[in-house]
Backbone of each chain as ProteinMPNN parsed JSONL, in Angstrom:
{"seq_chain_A": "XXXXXXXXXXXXXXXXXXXXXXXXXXXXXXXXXXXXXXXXXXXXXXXXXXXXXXXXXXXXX", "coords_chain_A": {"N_chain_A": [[0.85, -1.207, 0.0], [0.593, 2.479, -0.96], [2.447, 4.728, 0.617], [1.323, 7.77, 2.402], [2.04, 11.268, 2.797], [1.026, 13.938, 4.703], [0.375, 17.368, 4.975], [-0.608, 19.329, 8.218], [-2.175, 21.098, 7.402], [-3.456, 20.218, 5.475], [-4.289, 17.152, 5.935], [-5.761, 17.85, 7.899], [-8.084, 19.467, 6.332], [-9.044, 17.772, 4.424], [-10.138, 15.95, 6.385], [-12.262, 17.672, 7.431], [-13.466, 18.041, 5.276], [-14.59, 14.889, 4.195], [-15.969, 14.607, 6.987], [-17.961, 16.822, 7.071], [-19.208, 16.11, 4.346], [-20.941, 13.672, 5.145], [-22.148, 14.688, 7.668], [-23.822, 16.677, 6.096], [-24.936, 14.578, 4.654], [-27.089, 13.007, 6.285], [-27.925, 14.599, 7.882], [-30.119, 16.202, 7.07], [-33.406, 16.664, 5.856], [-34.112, 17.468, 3.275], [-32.581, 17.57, -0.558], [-31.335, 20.097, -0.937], [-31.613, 21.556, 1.596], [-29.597, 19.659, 2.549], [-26.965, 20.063, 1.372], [-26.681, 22.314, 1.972], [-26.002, 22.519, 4.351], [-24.179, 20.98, 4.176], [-22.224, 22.227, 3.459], [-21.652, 24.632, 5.016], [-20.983, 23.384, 7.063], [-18.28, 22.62, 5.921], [-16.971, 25.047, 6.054], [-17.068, 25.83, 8.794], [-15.627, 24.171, 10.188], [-13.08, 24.863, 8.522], [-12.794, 27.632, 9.207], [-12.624, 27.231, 12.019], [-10.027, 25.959, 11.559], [-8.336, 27.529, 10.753], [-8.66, 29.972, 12.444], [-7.472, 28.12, 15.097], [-5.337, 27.752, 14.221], [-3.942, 30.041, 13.827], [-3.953, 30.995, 16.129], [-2.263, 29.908, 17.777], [0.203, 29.907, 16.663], [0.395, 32.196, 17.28], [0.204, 32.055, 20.287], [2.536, 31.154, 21.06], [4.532, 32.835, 20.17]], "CA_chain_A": [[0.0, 0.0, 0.0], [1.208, 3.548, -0.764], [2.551, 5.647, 1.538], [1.027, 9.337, 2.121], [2.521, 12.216, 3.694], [0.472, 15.215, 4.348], [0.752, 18.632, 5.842], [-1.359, 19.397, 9.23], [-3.511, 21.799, 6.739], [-3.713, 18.857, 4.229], [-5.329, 16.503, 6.391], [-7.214, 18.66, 8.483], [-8.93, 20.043, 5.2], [-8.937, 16.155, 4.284], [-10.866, 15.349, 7.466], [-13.063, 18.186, 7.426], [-14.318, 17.859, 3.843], [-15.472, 13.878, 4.646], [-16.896, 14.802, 7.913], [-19.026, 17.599, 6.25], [-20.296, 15.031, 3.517], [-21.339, 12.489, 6.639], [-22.9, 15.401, 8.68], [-24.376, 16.994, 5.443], [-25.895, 13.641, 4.148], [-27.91, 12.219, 7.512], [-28.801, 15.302, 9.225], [-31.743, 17.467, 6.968], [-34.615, 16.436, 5.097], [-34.122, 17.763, 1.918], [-31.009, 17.763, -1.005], [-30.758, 21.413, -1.042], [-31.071, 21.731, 2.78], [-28.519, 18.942, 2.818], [-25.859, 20.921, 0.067], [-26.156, 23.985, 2.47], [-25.636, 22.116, 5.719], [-22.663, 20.213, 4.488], [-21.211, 23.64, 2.929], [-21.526, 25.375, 6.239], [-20.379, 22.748, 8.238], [-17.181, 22.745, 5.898], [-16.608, 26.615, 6.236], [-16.972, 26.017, 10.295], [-14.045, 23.438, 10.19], [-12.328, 25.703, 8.085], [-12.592, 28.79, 9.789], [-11.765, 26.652, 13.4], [-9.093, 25.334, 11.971], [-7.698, 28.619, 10.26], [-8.704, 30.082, 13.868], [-7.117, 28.153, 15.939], [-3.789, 27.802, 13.958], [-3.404, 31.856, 14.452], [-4.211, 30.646, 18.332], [-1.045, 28.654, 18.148], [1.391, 30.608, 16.469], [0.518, 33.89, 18.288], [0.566, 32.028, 21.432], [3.901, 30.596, 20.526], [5.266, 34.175, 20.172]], "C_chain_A": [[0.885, 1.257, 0.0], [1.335, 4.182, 0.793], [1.869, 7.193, 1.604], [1.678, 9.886, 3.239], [1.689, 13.675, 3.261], [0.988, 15.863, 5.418], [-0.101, 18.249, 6.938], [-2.601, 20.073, 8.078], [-4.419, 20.557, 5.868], [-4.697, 17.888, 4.751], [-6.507, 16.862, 7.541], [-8.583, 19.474, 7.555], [-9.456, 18.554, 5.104], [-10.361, 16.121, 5.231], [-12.299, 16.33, 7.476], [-14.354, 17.973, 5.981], [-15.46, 15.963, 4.113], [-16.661, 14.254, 5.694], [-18.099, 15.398, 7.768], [-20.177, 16.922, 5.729], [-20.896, 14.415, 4.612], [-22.488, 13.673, 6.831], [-23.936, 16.246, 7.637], [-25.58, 15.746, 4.718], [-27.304, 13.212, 5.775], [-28.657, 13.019, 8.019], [-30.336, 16.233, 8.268], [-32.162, 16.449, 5.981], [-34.71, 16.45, 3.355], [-33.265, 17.921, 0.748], [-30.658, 19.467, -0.977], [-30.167, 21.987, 0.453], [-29.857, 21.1, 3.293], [-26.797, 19.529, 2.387], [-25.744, 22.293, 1.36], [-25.68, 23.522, 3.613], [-23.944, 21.661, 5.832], [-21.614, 21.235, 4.196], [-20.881, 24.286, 4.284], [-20.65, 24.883, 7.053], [-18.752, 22.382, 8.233], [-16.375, 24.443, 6.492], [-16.453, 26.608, 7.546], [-15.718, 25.598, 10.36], [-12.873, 24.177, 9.558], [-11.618, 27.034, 9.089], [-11.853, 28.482, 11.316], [-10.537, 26.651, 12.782], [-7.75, 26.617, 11.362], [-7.422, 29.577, 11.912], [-7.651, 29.342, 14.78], [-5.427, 27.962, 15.45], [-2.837, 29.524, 14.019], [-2.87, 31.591, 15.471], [-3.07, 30.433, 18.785], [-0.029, 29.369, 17.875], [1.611, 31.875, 17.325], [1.041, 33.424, 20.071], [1.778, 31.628, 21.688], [4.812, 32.037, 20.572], [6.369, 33.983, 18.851]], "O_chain_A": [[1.84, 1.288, 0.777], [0.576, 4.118, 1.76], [2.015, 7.794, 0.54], [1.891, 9.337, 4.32], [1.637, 14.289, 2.196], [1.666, 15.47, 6.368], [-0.484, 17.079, 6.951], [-3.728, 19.589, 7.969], [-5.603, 20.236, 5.764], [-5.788, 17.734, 4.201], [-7.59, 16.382, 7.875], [-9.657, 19.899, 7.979], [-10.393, 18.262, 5.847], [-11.484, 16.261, 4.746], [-13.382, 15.747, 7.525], [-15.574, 17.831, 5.893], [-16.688, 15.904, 4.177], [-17.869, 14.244, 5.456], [-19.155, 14.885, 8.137], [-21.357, 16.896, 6.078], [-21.71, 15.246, 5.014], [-23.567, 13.612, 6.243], [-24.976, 16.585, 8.2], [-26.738, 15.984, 4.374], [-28.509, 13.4, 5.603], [-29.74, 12.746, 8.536], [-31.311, 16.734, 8.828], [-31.456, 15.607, 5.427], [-35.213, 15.681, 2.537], [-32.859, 19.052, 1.016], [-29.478, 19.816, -1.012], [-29.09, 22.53, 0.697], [-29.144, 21.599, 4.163], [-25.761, 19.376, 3.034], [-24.773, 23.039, 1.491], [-24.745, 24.203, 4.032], [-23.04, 21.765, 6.661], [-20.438, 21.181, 4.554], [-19.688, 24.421, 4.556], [-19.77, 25.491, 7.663], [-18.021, 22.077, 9.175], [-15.396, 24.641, 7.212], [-15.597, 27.434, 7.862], [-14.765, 26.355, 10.546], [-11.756, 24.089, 10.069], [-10.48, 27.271, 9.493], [-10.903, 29.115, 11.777], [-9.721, 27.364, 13.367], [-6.539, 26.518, 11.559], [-6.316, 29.796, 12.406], [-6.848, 30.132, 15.277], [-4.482, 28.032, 16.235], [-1.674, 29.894, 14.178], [-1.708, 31.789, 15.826], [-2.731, 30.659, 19.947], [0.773, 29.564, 18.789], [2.611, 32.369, 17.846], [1.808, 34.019, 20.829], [2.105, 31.833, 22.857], [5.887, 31.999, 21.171], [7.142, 34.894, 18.554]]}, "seq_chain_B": "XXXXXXXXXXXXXXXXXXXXXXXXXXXXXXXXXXXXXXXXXXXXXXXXXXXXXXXXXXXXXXXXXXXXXXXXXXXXXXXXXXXXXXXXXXXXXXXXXXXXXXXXXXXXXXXXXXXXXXXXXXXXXXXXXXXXXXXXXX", "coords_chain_B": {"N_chain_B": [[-49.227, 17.45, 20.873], [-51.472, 16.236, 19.337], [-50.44, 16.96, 17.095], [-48.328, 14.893, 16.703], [-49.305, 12.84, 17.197], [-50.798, 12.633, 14.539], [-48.314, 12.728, 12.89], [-47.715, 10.142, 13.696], [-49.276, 8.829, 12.366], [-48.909, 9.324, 10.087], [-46.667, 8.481, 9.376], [-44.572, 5.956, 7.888], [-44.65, 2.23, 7.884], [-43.209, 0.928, 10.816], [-40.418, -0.787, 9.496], [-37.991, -4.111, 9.91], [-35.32, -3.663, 12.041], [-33.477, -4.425, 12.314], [-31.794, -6.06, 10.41], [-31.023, -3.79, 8.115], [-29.402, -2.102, 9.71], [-27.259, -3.917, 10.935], [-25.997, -4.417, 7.86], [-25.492, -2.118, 7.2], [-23.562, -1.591, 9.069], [-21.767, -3.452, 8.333], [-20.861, -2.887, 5.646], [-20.471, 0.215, 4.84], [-22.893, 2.939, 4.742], [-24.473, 1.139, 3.46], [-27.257, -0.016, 4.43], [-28.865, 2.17, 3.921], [-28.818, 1.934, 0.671], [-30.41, -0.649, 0.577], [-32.257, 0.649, 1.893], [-33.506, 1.848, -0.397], [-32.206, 4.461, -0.793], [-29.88, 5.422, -2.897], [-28.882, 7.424, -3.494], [-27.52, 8.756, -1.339], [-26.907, 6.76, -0.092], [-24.466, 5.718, -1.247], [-22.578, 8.477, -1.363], [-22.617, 8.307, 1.886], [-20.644, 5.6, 1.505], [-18.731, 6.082, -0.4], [-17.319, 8.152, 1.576], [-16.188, 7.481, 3.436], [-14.898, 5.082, 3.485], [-12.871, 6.315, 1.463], [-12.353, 8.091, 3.609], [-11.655, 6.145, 5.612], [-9.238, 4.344, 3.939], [-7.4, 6.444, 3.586], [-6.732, 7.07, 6.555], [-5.532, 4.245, 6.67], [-3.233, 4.436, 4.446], [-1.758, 6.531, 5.624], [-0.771, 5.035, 7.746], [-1.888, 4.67, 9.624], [-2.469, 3.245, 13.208], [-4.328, 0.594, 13.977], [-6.734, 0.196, 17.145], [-6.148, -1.624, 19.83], [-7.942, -3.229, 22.256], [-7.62, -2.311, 25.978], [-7.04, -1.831, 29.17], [-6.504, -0.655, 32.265], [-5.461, 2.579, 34.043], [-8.184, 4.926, 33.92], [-8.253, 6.955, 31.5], [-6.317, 5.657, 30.076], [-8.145, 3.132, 29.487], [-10.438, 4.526, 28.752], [-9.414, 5.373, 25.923], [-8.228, 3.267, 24.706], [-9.772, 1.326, 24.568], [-12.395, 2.289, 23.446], [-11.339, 3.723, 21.545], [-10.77, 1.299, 19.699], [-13.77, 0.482, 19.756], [-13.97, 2.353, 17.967], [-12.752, 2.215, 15.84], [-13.581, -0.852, 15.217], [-16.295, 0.007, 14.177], [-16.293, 0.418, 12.08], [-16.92, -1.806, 10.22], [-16.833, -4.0, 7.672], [-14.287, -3.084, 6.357], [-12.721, -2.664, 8.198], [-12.401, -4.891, 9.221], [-11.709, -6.641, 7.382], [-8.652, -5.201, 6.716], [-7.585, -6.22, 9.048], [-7.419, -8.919, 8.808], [-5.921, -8.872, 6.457], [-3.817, -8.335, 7.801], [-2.875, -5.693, 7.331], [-2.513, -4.117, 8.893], [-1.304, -1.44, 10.853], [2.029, -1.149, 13.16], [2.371, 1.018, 15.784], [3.455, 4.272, 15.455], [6.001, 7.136, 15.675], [5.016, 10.162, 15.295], [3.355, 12.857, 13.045], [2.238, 12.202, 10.58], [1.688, 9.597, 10.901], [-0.073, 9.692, 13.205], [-2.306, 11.596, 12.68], [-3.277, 9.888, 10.715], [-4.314, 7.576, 12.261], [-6.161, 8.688, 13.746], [-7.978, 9.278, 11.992], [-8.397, 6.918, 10.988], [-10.254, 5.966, 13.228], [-11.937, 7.853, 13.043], [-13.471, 7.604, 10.711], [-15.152, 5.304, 11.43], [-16.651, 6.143, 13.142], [-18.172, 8.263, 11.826], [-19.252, 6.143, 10.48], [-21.101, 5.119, 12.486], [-22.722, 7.506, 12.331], [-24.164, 7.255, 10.29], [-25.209, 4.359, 10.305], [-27.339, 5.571, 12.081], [-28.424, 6.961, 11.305], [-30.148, 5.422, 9.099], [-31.272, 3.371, 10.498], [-33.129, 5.501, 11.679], [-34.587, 5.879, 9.061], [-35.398, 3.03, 8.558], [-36.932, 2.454, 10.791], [-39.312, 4.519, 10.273], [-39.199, 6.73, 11.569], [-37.692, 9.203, 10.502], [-37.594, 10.481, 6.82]], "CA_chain_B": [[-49.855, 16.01, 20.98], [-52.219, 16.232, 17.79], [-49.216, 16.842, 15.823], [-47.44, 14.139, 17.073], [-50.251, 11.753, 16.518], [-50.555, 13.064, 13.008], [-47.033, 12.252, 12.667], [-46.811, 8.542, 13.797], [-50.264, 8.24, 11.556], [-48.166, 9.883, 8.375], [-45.257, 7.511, 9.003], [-44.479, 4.642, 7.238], [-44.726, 1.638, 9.602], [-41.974, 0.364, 10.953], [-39.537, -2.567, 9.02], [-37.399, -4.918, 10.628], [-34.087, -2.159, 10.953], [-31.789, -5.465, 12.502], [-30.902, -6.228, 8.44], [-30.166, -2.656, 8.13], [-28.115, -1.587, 10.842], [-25.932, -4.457, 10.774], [-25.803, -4.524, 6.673], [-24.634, -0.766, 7.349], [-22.375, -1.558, 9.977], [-20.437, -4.208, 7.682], [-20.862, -1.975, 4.535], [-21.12, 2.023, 5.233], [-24.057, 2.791, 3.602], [-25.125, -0.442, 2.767], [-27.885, 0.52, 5.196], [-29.08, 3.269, 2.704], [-29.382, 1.206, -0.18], [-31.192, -1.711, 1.08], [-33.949, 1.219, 2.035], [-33.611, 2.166, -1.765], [-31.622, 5.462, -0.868], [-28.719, 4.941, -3.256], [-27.272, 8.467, -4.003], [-27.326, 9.264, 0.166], [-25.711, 5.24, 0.368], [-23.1, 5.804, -2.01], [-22.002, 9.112, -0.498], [-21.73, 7.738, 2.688], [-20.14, 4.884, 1.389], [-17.24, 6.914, -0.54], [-16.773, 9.489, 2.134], [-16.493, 6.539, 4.599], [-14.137, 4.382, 2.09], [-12.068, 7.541, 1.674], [-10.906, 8.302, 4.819], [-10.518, 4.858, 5.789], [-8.062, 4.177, 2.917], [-6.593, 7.525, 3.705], [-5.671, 6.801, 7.495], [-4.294, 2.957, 6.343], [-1.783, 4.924, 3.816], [-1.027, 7.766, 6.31], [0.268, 4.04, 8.129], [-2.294, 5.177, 11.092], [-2.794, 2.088, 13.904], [-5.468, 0.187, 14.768], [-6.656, 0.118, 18.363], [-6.606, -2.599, 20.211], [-8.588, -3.361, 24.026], [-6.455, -2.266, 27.488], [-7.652, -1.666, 30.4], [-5.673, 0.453, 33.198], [-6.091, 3.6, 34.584], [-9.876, 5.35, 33.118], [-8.223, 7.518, 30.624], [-6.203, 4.119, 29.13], [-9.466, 1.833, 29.235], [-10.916, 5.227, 27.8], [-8.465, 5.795, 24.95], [-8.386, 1.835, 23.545], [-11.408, 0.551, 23.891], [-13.367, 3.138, 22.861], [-10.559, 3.41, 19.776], [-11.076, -0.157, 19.384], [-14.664, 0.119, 19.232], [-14.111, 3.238, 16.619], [-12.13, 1.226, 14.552], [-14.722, -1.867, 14.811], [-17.75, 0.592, 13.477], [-15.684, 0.696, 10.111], [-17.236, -3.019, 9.217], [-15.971, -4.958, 6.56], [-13.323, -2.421, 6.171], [-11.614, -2.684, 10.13], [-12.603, -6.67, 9.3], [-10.368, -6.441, 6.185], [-7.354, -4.407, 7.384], [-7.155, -6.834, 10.265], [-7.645, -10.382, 8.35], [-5.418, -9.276, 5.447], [-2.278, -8.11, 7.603], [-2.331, -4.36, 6.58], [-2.93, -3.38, 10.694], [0.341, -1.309, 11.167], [2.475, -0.925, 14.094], [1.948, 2.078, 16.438], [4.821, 4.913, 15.337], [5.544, 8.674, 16.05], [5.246, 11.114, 13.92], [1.732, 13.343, 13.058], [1.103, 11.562, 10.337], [1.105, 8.347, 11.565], [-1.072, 9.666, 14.241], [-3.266, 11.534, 11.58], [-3.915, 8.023, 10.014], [-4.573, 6.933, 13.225], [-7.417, 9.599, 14.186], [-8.839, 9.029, 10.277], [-9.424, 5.145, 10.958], [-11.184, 5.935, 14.385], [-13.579, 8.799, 12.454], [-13.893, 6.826, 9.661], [-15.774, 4.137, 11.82], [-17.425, 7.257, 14.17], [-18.741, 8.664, 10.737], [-20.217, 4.916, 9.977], [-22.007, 5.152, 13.257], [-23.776, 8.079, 12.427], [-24.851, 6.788, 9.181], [-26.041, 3.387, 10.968], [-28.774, 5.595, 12.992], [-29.83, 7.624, 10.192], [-30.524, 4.33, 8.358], [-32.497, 2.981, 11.637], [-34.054, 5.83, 12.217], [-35.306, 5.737, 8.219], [-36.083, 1.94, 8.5], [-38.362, 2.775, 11.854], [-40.078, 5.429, 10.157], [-38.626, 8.31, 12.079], [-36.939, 10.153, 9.279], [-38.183, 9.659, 5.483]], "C_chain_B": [[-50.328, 15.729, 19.848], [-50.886, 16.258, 16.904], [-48.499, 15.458, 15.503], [-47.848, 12.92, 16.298], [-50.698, 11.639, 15.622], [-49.107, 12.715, 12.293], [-46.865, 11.243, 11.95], [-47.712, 8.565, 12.535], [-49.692, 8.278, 9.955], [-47.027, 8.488, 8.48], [-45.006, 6.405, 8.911], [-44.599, 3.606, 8.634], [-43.334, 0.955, 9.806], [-41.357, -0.861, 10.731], [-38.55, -3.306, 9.881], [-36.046, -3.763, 10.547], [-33.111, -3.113, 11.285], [-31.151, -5.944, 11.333], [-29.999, -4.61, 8.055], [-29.365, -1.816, 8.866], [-27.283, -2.453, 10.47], [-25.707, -4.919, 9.036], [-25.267, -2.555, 7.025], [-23.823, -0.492, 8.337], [-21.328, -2.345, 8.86], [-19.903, -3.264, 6.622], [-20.959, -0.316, 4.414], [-21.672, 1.912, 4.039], [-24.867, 2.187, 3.423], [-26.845, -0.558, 3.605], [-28.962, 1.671, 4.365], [-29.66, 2.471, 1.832], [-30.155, 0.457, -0.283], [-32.543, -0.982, 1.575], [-33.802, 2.191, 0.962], [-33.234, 4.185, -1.012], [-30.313, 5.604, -1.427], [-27.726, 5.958, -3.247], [-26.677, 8.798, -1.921], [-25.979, 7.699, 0.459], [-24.242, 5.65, -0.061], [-22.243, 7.455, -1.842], [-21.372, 9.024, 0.782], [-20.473, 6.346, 2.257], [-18.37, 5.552, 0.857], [-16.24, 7.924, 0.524], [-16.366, 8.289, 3.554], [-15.017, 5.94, 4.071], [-12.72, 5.662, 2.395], [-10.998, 8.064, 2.695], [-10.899, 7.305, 5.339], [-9.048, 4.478, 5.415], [-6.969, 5.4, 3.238], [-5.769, 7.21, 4.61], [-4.573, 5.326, 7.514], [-3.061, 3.393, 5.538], [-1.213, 6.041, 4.527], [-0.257, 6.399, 7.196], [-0.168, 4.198, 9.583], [-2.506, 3.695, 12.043], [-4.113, 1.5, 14.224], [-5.433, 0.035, 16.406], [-6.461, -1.341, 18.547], [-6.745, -2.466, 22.015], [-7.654, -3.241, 25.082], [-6.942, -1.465, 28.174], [-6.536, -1.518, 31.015], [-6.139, 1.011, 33.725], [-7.398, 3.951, 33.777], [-9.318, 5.674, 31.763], [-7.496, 6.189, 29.439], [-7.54, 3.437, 28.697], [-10.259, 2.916, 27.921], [-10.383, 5.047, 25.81], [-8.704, 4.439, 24.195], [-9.257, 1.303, 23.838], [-12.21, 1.713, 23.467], [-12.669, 3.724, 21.435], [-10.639, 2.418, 18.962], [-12.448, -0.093, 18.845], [-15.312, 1.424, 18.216], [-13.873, 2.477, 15.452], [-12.758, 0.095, 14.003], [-16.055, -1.451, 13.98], [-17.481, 0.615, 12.244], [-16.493, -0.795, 9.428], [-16.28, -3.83, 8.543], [-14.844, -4.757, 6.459], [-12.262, -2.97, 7.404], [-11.643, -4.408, 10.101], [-11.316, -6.898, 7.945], [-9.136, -6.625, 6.762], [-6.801, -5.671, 8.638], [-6.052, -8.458, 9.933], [-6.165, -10.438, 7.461], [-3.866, -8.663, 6.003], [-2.332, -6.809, 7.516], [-2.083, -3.536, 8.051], [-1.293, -2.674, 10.592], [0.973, -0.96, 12.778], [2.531, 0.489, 14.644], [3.158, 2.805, 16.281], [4.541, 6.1, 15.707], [5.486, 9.587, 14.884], [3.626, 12.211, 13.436], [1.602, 12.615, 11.876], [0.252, 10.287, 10.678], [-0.186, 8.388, 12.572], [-2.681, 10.548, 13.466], [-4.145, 10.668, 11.309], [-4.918, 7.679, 10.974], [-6.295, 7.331, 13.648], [-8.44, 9.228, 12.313], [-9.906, 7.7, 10.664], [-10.39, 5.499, 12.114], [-12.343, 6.955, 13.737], [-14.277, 7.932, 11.593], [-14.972, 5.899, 9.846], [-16.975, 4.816, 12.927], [-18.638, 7.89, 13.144], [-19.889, 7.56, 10.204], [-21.214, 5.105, 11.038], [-23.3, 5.775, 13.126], [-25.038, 8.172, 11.202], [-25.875, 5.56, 9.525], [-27.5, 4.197, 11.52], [-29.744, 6.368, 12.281], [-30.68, 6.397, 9.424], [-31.444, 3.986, 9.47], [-33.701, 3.918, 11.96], [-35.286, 5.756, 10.475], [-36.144, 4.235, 8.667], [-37.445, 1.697, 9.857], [-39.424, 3.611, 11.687], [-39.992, 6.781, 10.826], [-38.248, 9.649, 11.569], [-37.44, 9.643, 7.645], [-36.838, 9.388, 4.877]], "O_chain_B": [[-49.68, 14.929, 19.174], [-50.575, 15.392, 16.085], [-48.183, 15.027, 14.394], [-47.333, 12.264, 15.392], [-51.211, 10.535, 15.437], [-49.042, 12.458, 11.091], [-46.434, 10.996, 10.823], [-47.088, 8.337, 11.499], [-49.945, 7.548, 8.996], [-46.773, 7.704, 7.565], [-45.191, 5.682, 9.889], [-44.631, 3.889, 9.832], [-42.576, 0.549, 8.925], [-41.544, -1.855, 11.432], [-38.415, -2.641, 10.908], [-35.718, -3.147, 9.532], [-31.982, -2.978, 10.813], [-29.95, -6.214, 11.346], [-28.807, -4.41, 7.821], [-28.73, -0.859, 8.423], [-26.43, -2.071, 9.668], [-25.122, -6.001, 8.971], [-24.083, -2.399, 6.729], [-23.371, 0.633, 8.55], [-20.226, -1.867, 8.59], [-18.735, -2.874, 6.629], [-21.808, 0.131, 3.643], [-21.428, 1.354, 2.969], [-26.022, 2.56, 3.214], [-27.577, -1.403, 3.089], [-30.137, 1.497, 4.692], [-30.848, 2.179, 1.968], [-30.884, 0.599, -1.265], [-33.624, -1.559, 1.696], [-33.945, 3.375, 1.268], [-34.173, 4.965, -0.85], [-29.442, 5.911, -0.612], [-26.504, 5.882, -3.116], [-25.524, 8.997, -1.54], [-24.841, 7.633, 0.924], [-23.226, 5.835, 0.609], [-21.115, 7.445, -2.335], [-20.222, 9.369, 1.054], [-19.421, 6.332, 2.896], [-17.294, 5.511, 1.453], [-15.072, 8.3, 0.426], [-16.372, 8.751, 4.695], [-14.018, 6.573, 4.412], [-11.91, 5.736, 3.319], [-9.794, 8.313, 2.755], [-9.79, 7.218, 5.866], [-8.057, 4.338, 6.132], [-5.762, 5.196, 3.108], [-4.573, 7.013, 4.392], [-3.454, 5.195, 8.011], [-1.966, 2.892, 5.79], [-0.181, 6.537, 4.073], [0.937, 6.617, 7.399], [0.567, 4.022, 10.554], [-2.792, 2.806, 11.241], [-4.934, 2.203, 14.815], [-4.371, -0.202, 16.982], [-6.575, -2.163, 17.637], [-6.004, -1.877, 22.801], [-6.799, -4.125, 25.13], [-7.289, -0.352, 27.78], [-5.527, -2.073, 30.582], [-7.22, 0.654, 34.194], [-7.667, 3.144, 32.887], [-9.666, 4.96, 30.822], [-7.967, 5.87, 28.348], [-7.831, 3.284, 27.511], [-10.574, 2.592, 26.776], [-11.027, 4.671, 24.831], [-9.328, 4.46, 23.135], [-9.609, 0.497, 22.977], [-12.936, 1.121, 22.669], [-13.315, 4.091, 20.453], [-10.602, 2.501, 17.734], [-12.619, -0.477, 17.688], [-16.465, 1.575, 17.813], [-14.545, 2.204, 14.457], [-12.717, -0.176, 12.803], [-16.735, -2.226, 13.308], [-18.314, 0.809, 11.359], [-16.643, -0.857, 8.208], [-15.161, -4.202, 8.894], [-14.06, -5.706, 6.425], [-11.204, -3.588, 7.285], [-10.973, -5.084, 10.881], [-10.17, -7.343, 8.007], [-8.607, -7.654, 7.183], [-5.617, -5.822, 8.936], [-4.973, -8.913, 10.312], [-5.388, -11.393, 7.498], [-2.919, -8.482, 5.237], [-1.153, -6.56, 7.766], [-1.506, -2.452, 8.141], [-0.293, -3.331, 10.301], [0.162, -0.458, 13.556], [2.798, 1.292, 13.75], [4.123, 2.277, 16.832], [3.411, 6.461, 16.037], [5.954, 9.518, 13.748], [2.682, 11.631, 13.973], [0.483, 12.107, 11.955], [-0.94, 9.984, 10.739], [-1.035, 7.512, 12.737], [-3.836, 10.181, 13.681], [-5.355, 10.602, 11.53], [-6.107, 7.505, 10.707], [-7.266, 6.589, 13.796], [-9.621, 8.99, 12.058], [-11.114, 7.462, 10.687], [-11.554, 5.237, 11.81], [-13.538, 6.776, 13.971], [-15.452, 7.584, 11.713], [-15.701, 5.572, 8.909], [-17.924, 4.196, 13.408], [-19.804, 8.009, 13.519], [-20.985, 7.823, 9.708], [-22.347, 5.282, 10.59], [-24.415, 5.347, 13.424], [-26.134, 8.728, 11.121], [-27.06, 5.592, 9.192], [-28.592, 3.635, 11.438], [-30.963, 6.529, 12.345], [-31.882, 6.561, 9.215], [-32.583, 4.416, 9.289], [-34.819, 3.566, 12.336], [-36.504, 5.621, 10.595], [-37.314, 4.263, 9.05], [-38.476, 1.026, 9.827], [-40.351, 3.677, 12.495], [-40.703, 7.75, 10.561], [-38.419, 10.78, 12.025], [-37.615, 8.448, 7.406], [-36.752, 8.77, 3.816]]}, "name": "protein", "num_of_chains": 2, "seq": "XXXXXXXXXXXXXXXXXXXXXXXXXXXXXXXXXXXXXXXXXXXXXXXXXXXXXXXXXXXXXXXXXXXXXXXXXXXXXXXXXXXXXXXXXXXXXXXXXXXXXXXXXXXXXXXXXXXXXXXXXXXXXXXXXXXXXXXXXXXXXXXXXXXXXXXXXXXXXXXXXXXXXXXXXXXXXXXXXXXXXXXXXXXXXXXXXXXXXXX"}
């Protein structure tokens, strides 16, 4: 089996994008409500994870 | 109350869901399909698939059961029984040898956190499927 090597961004994008799909397919009623849920729910993971990598370096000095 | 009871009366009646839970525990998805939801199945199924395959080539570990202090017992069995929600997949990986040895490094530990979602992600597909096959959800 190949090997992979990713960044921290790489598979935290990675992880977020699946999770999204998952949490976008199961949770609403409808495909459009579903398309906006899983969009959002990437942009949250995003924005955390853009967020808290500031968090880290700033607190890092 | 009236609503409620307008509800159950709207909602399909409830099928046997022990075929589809554990046909979407072995298979992510597989759960889906079997209640003729194919494009929702085969989403979970890829996005499931996906980062499975992902954390086995990041070279992430499987758990396995140990008991200790709380946060140990915590940590591998409850990794263990992440890694077991994967199905067929965590039944695979095991049977065919690919399990890898526990190393340092982030990705390895990446991998590691992948296979345990991967099988956390199946879970939550299992209860959407139950709650369809009970009539809960259409």
């Amino acid at each position: 089996m190949p090997k992979m090597n990713l960044s921290h961004f790489e598979a935290a994008i990675l992880f977020a994008l699946f999770s999204s799909v998952v949490l976008g397919v199961i949770t609403k009623r409808t495909d459009a409500d579903r398309l906006r849920y899983g969009v959002r729910c990437f942009a949250y993971f995003v924005a955390a994870l853009i967020g808290l990598g500031w968090l880290m370096k700033l607190g890092h000095g | 109350m009236v609503t409620n009871a307008k509800a159950q009366a709207a909602a399909p009646p409830a099928r046997g869901w022990y075929g589809v839970v554990l046909l979407g525990w072995l298979v992510p998805g597989g759960g889906h399909f079997l209640l003729k939801r194919p494009g929702r199945g085969a989403l979970l199924l890829a996005s499931v698939a996906i980062m499975f395959l992902l954390g086995l080539m990041m070279r992430g570990t499987m758990f396995q059961p140990q008991t200790g202090d709380v946060l140990t017992t915590i940590i591998y069995c409850g990794g263990f029984l992440g890694d077991l929600a994967s199905g067929l997949f965590y039944l695979l990986t095991v049977w065919l040898g690919y399990a890898q040895p526990d190393m340092a490094g982030h990705v390895h530990d990446y991998g590691t956190k992948f296979l345990v979602a991967a099988g956390l992600l199946n879970v939550l597909a299992m209860v959407d499927a139950y709650e369809i096959a009970t009539g809960e959800k259409e």
